[in-house]
N, C-alpha and C positions, 0 to 999 in steps of 0.2 A: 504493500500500500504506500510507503514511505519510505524512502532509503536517502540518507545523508552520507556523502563519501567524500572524505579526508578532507573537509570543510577547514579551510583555512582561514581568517580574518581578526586584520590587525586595523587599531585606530591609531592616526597621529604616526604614522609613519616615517621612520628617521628623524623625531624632534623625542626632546626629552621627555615627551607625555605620550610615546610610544606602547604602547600596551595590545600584546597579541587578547584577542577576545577569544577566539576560537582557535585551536592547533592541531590540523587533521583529524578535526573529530569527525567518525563513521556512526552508524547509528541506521537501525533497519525495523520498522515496524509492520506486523504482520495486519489484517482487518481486523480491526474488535480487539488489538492489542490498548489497555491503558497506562499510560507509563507515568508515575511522579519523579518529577525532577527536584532532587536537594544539590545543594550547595552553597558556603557562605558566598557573603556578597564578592560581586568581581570575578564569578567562578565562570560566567559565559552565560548562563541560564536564561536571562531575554534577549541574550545576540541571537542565542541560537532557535528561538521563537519565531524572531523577527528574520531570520534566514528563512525561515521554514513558509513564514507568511509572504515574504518579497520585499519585508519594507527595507532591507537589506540585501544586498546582492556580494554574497563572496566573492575573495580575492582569487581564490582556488579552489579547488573541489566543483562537485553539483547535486542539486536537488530534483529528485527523482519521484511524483507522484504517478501512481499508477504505472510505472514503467516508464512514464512520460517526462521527459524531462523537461523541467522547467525552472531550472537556475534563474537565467536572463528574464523572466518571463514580470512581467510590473505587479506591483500589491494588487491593483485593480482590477486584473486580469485574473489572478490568482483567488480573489474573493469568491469567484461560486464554487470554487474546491473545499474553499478556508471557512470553518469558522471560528470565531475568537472573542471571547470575554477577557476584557481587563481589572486590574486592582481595581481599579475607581470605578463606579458604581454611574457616574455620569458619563463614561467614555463612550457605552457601548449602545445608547440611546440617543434620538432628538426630542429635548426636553418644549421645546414649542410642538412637539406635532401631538398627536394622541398615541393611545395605546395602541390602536386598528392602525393607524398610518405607519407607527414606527412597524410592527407586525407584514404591511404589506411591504416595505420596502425591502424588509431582511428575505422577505417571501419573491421578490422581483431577481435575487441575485441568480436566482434558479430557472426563473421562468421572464422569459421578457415582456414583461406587463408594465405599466405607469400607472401614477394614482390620478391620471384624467379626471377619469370618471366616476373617480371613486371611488368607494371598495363595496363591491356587491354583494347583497343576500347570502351568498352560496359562500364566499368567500368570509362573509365575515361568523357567520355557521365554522367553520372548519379552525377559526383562530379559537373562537369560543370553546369550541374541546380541545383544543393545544392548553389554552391556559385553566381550562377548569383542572389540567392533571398538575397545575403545583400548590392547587389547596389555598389563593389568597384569594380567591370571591374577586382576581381582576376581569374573570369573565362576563362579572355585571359592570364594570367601569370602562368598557372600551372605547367610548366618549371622553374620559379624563385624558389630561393635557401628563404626559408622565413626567413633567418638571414638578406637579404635585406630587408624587411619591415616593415614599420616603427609601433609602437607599437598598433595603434590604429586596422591597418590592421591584425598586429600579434593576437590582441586580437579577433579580429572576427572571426579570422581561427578557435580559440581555442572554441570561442564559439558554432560557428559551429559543431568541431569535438567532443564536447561533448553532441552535441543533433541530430544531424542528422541520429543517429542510434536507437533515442527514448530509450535513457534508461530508467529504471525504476524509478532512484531518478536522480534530477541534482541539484550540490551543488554548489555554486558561489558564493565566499568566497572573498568578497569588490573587485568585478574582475574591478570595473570602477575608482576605488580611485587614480590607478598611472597616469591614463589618462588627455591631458588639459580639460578643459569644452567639448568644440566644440566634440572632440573623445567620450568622457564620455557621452555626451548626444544620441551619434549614438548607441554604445553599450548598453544603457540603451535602446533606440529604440528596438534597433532588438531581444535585450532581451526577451521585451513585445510580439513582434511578432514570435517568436521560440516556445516561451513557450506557449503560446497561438494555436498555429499552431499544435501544435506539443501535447497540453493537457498535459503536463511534471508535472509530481510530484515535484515540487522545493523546495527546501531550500534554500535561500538569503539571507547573512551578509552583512550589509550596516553600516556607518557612515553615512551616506546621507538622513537624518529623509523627508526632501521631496520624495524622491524615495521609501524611506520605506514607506511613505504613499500612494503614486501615484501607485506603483506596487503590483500585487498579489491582493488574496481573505483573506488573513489571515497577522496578524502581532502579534508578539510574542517579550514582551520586557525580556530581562535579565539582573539580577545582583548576583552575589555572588554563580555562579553557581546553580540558580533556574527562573524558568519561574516568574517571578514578574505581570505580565501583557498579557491578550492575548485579541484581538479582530478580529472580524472576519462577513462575508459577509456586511450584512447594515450596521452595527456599524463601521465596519472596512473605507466604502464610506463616512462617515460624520467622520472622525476623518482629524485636520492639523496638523501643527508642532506643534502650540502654545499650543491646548489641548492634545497633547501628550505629549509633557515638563511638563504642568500644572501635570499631570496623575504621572510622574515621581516624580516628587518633592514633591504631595499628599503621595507619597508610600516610598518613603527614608526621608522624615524629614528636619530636618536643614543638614543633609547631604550630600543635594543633589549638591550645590552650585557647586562646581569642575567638578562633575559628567556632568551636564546641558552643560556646556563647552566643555564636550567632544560631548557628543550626537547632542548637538547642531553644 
């Protein structure tokens, strides 16, 4: 479904603020594979998102969906493959349009439609059981403007409109980190159930070493722009925080000390 090969990329190139992001990282996802990404900060983690989306085009390497390669290929291009929720809670919405508008537009990346005319009967029937399945009663608000709603709801929209069209990758890029607990934990919820539902090829950045372990078939540690660590199906169900810290700190040395703080 996804293949990353020997993904190269550096920023600031020849100046002292030179920093390789990525250093021939390879990375191969099957369909219905979901993978959490750890790593303290600076480890690569949304270079390599943002390779995967377009908003980024590596130095070296290519990116491979469906067989298809589409390294060079623009963000814009790449959006009816892609979908993607961000941290922030306002990214992944237009807070002037409504619920149904924002809905039909995530809904056009697939299908080339415009909101001319509107969104029609049949059409807006079909958003209506999308959203009756995350449990906020937004299926009677589909009139509200989603600049009214408050972040946790905004983030559901978004998660929502990035899987309800079954992309072929979905990238979710610490989408629970701005949220309180109580939000965080619903979104993590319905997460598990989209992806699941839905069989999504996922990629997930997390801080959240318990969700990075609770969620997904695969988990992939990073540092210094290289896969340091990967585990996956059995191995992946018997791994916790503690033996994945332990795992960390085996693999970085006396260096790990600051790093553990962050991850942890």
């Amino acid at each position: 479904m996804l293949q990353l090969k020997q993904i190269y990329k550096v920023f600031n190139e020849g100046s002292v603020d030179e920093k390789i992001a990525l250093n021939k990282l390879s990375l191969s996802l099957d369909p219905g594979d979901f993978v959490t990404v750890i790593g303290s900060n600076g480890a690569g983690k949304s270079t390599l998102l943002n390779i995967v989306a377009g908003r980024i085009i590596p130095d070296d390497g290519d990116v491979l969906i469906r067989d298809k390669k589409m390294t060079d290929v623009k963000e814009f291009k790449r959006s009816r493959y892609i979908g993607r929720v961000f941290q922030d809670p306002m990214a992944g919405t237009a807070p002037t349009l409504t619920i149904e508008e924002n809905l039909a537009i995530a809904y056009s990346r697939i299908h080339k439609r415009t909101l001319k005319s509107g969104v029609s009967s049949k059409r807006r029937e079909f958003f209506k059981g999308h959203l009756e399945s995350l449990g906020l009663g937004l299926e009677n608000r589909l009139q509200a403007k989603v600049g009214l709603l408050s972040g946790g709801e905004r983030q559901a929209l978004s998660l929502l409109m990035a899987t309800f069209t079954k992309p072929d990758i979905l990238l979710l890029d610490e989408h629970t980190a701005a949220l309180d607990p109580s939000r965080a934990e619903l979104i993590t919820n319905l997460t598990k159930k989209l992806v699941e539902n839905g069989n999504l090829t996922t990629i997930m950045i997390t801080h959240n070493m318990q969700q990075a372990v609770d969620l997904g078939n695969r988990l992939i540690m990073m540092d210094r722009g290289q896969i340091i660590f990967s585990s996956q199906g059995e191995e992946k169900k018997k791994l916790t925080v503690n033996s994945l810290l332990n795992e960390f700190s085996k693999i970085k040395g006396n260096g790990a000390l600051s790093d553990r703080a962050l991850l942890g």
